[in-house]
DRENVEXVEX-739722 format. One record per residue (C-alpha): residue number from 1; residue in three letters; x, y, z. Coordinates in nm, 2 decimals, decimal comma, m for minus. Example, Ala and Ser with C-alpha at 12.3 -4.5 7.8 and 13.67 -1.06 7.14 Angstrom:
nr:1&rest:ALA&x:1,23&y:m0,45&z:0,78
nr:2&rest:SER&x:1,37&y:m0,11&z:0,71
END
This chain:
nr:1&rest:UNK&x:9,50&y:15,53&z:12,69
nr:2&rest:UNK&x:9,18&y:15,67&z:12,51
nr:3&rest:UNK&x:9,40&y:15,76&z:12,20
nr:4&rest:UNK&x:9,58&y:15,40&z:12,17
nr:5&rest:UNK&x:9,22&y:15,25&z:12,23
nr:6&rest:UNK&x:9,08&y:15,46&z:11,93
nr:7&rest:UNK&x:9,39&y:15,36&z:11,70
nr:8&rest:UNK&x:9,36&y:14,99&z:11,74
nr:9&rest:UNK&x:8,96&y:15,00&z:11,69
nr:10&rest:UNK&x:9,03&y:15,24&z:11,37
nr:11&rest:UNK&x:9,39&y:15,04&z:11,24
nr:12&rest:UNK&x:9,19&y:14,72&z:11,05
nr:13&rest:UNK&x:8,96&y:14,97&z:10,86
nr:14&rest:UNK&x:9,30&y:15,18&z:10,78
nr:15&rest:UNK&x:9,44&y:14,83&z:10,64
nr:16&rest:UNK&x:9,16&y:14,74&z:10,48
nr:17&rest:UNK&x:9,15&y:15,12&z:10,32
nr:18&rest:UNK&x:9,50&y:15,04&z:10,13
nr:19&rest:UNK&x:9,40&y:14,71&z:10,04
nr:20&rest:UNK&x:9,13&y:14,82&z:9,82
nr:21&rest:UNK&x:9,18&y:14,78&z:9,47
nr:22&rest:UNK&x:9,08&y:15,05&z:9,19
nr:23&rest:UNK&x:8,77&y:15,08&z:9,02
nr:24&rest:UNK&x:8,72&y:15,12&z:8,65
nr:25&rest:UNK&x:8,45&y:15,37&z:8,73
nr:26&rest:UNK&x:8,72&y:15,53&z:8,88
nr:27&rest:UNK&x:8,83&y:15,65&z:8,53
nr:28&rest:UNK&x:8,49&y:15,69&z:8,37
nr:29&rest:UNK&x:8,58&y:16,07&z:8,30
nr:30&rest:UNK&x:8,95&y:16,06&z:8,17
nr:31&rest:UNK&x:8,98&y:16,07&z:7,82
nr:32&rest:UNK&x:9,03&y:15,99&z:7,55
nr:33&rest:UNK&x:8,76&y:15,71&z:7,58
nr:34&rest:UNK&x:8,89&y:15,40&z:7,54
nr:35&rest:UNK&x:8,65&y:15,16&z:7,29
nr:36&rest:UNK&x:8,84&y:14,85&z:7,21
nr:37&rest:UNK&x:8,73&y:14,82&z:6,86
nr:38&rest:UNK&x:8,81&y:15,13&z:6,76
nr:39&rest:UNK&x:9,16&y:15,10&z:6,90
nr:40&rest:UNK&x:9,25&y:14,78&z:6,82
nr:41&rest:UNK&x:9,16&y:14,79&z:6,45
nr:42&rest:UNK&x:9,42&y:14,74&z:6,24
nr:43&rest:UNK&x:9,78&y:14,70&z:6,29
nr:44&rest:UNK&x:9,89&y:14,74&z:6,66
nr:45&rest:UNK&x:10,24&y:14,65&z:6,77
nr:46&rest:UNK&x:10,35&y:14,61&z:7,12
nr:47&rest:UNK&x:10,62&y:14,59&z:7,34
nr:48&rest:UNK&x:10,70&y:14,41&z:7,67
nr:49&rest:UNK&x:10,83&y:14,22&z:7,97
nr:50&rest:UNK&x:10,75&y:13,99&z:8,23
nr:51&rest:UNK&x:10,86&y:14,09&z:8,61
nr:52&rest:UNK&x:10,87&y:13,84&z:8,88
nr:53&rest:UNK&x:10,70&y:13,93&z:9,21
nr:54&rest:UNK&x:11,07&y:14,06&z:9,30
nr:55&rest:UNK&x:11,04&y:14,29&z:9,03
nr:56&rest:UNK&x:11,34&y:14,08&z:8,83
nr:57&rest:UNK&x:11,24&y:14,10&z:8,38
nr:58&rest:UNK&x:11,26&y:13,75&z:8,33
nr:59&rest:UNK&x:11,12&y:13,78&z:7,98
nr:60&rest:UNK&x:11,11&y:14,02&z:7,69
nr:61&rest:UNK&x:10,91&y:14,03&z:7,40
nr:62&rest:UNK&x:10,72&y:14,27&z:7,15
nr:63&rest:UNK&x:10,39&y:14,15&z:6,94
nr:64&rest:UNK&x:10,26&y:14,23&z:6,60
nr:65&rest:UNK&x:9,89&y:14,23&z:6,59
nr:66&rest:UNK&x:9,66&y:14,22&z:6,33
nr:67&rest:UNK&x:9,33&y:14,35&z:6,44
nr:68&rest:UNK&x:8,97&y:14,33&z:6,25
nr:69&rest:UNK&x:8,64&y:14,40&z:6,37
nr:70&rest:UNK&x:8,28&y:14,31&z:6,21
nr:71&rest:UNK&x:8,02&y:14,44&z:6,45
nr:72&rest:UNK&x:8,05&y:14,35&z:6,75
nr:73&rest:UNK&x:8,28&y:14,06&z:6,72
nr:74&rest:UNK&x:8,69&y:14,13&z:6,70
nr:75&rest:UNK&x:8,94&y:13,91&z:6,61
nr:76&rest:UNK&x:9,31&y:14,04&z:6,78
nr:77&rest:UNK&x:9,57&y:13,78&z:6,60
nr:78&rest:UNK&x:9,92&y:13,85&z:6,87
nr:79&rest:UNK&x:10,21&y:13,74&z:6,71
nr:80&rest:UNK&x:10,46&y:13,71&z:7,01
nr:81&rest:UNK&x:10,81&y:13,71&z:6,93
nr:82&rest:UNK&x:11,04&y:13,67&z:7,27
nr:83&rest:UNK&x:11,40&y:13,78&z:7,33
nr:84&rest:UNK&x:11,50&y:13,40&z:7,37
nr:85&rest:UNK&x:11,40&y:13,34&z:6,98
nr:86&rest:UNK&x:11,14&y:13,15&z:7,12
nr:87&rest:UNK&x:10,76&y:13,27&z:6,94
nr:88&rest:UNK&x:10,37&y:13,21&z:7,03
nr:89&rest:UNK&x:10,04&y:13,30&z:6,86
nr:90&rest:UNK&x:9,75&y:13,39&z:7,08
nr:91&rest:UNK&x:9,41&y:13,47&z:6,89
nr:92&rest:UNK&x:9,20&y:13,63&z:7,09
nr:93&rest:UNK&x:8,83&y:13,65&z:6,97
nr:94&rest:UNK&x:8,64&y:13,93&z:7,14
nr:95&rest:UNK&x:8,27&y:14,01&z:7,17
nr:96&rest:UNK&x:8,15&y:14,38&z:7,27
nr:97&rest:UNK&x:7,84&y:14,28&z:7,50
nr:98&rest:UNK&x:7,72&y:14,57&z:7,62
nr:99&rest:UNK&x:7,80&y:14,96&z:7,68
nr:100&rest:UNK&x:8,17&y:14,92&z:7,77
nr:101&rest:UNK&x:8,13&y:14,52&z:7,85
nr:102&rest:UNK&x:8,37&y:14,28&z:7,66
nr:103&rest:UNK&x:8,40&y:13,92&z:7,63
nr:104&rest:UNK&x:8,71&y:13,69&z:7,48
nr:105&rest:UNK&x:8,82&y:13,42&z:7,44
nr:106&rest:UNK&x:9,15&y:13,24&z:7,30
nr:107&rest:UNK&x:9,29&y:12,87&z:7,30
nr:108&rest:UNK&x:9,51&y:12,94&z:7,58
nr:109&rest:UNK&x:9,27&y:13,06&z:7,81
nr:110&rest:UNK&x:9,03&y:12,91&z:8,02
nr:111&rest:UNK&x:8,69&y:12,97&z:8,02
nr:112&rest:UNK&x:8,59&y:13,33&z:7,90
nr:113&rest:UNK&x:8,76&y:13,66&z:7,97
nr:114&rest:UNK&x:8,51&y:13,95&z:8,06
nr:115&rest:UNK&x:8,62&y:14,27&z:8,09
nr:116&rest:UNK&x:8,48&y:14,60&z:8,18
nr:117&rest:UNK&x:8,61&y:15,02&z:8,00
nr:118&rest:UNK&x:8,49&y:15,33&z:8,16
nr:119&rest:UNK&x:8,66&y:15,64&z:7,99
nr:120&rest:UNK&x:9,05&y:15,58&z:7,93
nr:121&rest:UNK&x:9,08&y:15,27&z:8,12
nr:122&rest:UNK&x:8,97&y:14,87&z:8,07
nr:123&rest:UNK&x:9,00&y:14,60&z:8,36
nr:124&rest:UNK&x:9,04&y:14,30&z:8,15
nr:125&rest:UNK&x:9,00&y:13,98&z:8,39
nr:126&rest:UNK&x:9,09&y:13,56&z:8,29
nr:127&rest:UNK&x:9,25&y:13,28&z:8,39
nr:128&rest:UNK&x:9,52&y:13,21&z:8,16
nr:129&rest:UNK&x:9,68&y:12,78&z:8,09
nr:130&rest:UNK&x:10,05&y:12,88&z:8,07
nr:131&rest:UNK&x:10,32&y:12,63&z:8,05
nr:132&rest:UNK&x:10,58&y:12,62&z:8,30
nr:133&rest:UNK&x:10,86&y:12,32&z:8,31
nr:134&rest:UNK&x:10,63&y:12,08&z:8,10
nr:135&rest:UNK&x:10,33&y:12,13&z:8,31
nr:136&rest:UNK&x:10,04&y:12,38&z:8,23
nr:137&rest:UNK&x:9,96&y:12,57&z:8,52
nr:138&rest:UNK&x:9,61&y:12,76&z:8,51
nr:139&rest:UNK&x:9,69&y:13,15&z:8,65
nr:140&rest:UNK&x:9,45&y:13,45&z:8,70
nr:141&rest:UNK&x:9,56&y:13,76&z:8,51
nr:142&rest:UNK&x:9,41&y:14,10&z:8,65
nr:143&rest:UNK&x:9,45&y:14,34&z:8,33
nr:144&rest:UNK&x:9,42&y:14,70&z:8,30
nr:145&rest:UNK&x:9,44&y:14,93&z:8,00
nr:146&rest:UNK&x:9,51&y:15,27&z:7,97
nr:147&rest:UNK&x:9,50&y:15,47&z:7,66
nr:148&rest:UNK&x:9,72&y:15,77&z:7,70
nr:149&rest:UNK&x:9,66&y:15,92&z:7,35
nr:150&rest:UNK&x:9,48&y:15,75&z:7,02
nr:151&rest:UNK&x:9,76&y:15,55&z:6,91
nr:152&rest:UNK&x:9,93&y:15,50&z:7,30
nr:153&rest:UNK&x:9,80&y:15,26&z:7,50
nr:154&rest:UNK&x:10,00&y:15,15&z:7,83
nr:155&rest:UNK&x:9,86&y:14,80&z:8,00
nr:156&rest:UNK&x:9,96&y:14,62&z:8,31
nr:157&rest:UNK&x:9,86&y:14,27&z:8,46
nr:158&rest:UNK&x:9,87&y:14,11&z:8,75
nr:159&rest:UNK&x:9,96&y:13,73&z:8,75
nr:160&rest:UNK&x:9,85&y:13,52&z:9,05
nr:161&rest:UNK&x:9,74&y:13,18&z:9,11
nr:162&rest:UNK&x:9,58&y:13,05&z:9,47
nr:163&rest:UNK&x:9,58&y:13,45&z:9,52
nr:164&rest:UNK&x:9,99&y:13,46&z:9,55
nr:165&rest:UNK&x:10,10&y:13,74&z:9,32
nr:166&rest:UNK&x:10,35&y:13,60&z:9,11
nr:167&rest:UNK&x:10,47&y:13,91&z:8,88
nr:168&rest:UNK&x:10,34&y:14,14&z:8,63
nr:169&rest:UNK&x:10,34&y:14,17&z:8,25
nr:170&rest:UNK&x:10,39&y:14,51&z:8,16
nr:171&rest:UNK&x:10,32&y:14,65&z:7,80
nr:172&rest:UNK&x:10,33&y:14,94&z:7,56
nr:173&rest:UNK&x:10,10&y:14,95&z:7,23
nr:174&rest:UNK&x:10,09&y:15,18&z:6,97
nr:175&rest:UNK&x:9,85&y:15,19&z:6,72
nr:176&rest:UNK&x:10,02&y:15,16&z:6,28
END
């Protein structure tokens, strides 16, 4: 009886345990360091799909980006082009704020993005106004960044809104 007593007291902390979510710290020693205006300088292209919460690709797409830097202040011009012929632009305009602290913004988003690198990795966090059957629907987009080598850079995001996951955007850049 002692043993089943101890395992219920200790199961919620075990639950809570695997609910936790990484931290960039985490990854403030892999390398190569990631510095967003170093990487994304230039000519970046990307590749990538969009998985519903059953982990169906819904949508396919790569992006050409054109990315320029004056100080602190970036400008990443995304030219989406979809497998459904269908194309976007999304301009981001990025601010380095501190040691490893980041700030954006772009027309479709709401408010400001911040973001946060420690070593190889970036958590990139914003809500994003994305159309859906002739309504705009305002989702959060939990982003993390991963440069694998100095032209590789792998990134995956969470989509939500209310807190329901609702898939994940998963992408591949690599640096002209």
């Amino acid at each position: 009886m002692t043993t089943r007593r101890l395992f219920l007291a200790a199961a919620p902390a075990l639950v809570l345990a695997g609910c936790a979510t990484p931290d960039v710290a985490d990854y403030a020693a892999e390398q190569p360091t990631l510095l967003l205006e170093r990487y994304f300088d230039g000519r970046v292209d990307a590749w990538g799909f969009f998985a519903d919460r059953g982990g169906r690709i819904v949508k396919r797409f790569t992006v050409a980006m054109d990315c320029r830097w004056q100080g602190p202040d970036g400008t990443l011009d995304e030219d989406f082009r979809y497998t459904d012929g269908t194309r976007q632009r999304r301009v981001w305009r990025v601010r380095k704020t501190g040691e490893g602290r980041y700030s954006g913004r772009a027309d479709d988003v709401v408010g400001e993005a911040t973001g946060v690198a420690r070593g190889n990795a970036l958590r990139w966090n914003y809500t994003l106004a994305l159309p859906v059957d002739g309504r705009t629907w305002e989702v959060q987009m939990d982003d993390w960044m991963y440069l694998m080598d100095e032209r590789t850079l792998l990134n995956r995001t969470a989509m939500s809104k209310f807190g329901v996951h609702l898939g994940d955007v998963t992408l591949a850049f690599r640096k002209a």
